[in-house]
C-alpha positions as CSV (number, residue, x, y, z in Angstrom):
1,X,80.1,109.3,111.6
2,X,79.1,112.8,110.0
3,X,77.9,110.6,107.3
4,X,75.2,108.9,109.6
5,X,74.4,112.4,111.4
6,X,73.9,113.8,107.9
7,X,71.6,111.9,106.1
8,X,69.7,111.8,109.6
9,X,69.4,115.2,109.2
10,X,68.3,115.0,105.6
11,X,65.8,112.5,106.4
12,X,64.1,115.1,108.9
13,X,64.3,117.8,106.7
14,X,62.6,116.0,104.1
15,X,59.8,114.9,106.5
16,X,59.6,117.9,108.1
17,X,60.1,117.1,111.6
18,X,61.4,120.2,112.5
19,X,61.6,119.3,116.1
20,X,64.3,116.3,115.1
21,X,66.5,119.0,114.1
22,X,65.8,121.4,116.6
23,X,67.0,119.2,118.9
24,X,69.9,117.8,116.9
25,X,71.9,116.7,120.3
26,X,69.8,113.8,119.7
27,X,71.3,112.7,116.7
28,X,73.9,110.0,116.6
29,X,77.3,111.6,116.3
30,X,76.0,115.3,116.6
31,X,79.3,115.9,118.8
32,X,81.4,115.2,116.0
33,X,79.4,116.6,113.4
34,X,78.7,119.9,115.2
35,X,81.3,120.4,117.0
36,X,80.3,124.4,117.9
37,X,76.6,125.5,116.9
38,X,77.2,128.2,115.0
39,X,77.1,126.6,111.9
40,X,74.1,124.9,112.7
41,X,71.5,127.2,113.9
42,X,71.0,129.3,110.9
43,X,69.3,125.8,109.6
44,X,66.7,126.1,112.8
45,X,65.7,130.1,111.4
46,X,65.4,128.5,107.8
47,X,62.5,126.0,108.5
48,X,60.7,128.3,110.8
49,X,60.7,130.9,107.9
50,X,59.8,127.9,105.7
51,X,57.4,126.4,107.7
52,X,54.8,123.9,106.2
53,X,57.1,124.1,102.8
54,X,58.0,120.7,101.0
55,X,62.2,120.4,101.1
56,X,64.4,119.4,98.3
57,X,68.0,119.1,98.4
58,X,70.2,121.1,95.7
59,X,73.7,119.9,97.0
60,X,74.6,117.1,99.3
61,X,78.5,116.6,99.1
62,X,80.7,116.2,101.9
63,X,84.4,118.0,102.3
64,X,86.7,115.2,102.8
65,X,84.5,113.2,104.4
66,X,83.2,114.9,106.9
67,X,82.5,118.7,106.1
68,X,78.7,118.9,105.2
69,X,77.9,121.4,102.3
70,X,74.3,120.3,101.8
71,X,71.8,122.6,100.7
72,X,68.3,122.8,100.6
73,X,65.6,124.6,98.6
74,X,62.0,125.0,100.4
75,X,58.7,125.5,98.7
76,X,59.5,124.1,95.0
């Protein structure tokens, strides 16, 4: 399930629909894969400060399972 909310994610990211991810409660599976916000937002500050900038991923690995550690690099 994170999976699926995951590479949705990505899939924004890299297309720079900002507003998908904004509004991530619209993902499939957001309320297992975020269960409290926190963690979350600081992606939201990251493509405003990047805005317009092509995204590349550096690290997309998943903590048994389910723990999303994947990293992005804007503006390469």
């Amino acid at each position: 399930m994170t999976l699926a909310f995951n590479d949705a994610v990505i899939g924004s990211i890299k297309g720079r629909d900002d507003q998908a991810v904004m509004h991530y409660e619209n993902y499939r599976y957001h309320e297992y894969a975020v269960l409290t916000p926190e963690h979350f937002l600081p992606l939201i500050y990251v493509l405003g400060a990047a805005k317009g900038e092509p995204a590349e991923i550096f690290n997309n690995h998943c903590e048994l399972g389910a723990i999303s550690m994947t990293g992005f690099v804007f503006g390469l």
